[in-house]
C-alpha positions, 0 to 999 in steps of 0.5 A, a space after each residue: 427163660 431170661 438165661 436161655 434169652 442170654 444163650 440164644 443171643 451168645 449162639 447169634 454172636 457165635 455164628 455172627 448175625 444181629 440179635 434184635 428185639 424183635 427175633 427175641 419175642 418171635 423165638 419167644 413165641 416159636 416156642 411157646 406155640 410148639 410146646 403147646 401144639 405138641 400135646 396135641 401132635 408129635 412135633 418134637 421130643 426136644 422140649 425144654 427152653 435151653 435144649 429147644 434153643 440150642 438143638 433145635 434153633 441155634 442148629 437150624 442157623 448154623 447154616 449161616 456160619 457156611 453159607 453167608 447171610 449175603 448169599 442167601 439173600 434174595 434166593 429161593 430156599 426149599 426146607 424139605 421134610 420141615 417137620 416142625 419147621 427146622 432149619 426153614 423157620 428159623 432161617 426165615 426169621 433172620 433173612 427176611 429177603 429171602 424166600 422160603 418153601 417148606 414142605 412135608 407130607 403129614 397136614 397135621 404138621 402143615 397146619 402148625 406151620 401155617 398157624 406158627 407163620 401167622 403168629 410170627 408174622 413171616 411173609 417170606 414163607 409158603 407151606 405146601 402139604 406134599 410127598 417129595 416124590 411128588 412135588 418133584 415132578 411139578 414143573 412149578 418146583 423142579 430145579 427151582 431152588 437155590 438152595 435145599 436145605 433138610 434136617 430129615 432124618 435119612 440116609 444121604 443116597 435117600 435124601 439126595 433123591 428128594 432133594 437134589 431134583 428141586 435144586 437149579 444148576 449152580 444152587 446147592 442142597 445142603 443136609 445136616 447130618 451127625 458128625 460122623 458121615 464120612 461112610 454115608 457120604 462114600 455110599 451116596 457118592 453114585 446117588 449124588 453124581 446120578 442126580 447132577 450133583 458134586 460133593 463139594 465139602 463136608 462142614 463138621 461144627 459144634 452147634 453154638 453154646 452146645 456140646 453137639 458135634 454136627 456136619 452140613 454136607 454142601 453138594 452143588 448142582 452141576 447137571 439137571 437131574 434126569 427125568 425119572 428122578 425121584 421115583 414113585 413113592 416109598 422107592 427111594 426108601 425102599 431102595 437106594 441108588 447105588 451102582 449096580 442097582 436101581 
């Protein structure tokens, strides 16, 4: 593990935030804690040290290299569809000024993250059990993020239905997404302008210390997203918007 511990400090300098001590016992701990949970749960197919790092870590604070720490500090961030806790956990961990909301639909998974965030001592994260076709419509929630970030694995028109109504206007929703998205993004372009957004750019990287090619697609909220926006659950899924259709 002493190897990886190098890889992960390598990754921190590469996307340029302090490694300490501290953040080297808590990924410690992440991951000895996911590894044991996901005997019991189907929490990641990803489970050694080295890859654990650099997919699944190094990835989620890969944001960091297009959003700076100095901008994220002090915001509100929705991590939605979390899963085991990527990118928001991650993220919590070096920005310990910032808030952070995670939010998926299965408890099993909601229960791992409360227990994980206890472990981790992380008091800048709130867990909420929910569909986001639900939480959507909850004034408590609606377009109250500064950022909305998802690792969600869904075409872009999709996840800008569930992401873009928790997004205020000025903030952003940033997915990650494979390198290749220029035609997926082309296909969301009506879902991301009827929902107040604007494709402002597409980052394609290399994920620190890997050979994995990755995007994170920055969309800002220019309008409110109307009201009817997302639509019951399954919907979106069920039928993209696109031009022509709804």
């Amino acid at each position: 593990m002493e190897n990886s511990m190098q890889q992960l400090q390598e990754g921190f300098d590469q996307i340029g935030i302090p490694f300490t001590d501290r953040l080297s016992e808590q990924f410690q701990t992440y991951y000895e804690f996911l590894i044991e949970r996901n005997q019991q749960i189907n929490l990641t197919a990803i489970t050694e040290w080295p890859d654990v790092v650099g997919k699944h870590f190094l990835d989620s604070l890969s944001l960091l290299m297009f959003i700076p720490v100095e901008k994220m500090s002090e915001k509100k961030v929705l991590d939605l569809g979390t899963g085991a806790g990527f990118p928001g956990v991650p993220l919590a961990m070096v920005l310990p000024d910032t808030q952070f909301v995670l939010t998926d639909s299965l408890q099993k998974r909601t229960i791992f993250l409360e227990e994980l965030c206890q472990k981790l001592d992380l008091s800048n994260v709130s867990i909420v059990h929910a569909r986001a076709e639900d939480l959507g419509k909850e004034e408590a929630y609606r377009e109250q993020f500064d950022v909305v970030v998802s690792r969600a694995v869904a075409n872009l028109s999709v996840l800008s239905e569930y992401c873009l109504p928790f997004v205020k206007i000025g903030g952003w929703f940033t997915p990650f997404k494979t390198e290749d998205i220029d035609a997926e993004a082309d296909e969301a372009s009506f879902a991301i302008e009827t929902l107040g957004g604007v494709l402002s750019s597409i980052e394609r990287f290399v994920v620190p210390t890997t050979d994995l090619h990755r995007s994170i697609v920055k969309i800002q909220k220019k309008k409110h997203s109307p009201h009817r926006y997302p639509r019951k659950a399954g919907t979106p899924a069920r039928s993209p918007l696109k031009k022509g259709a709804d």
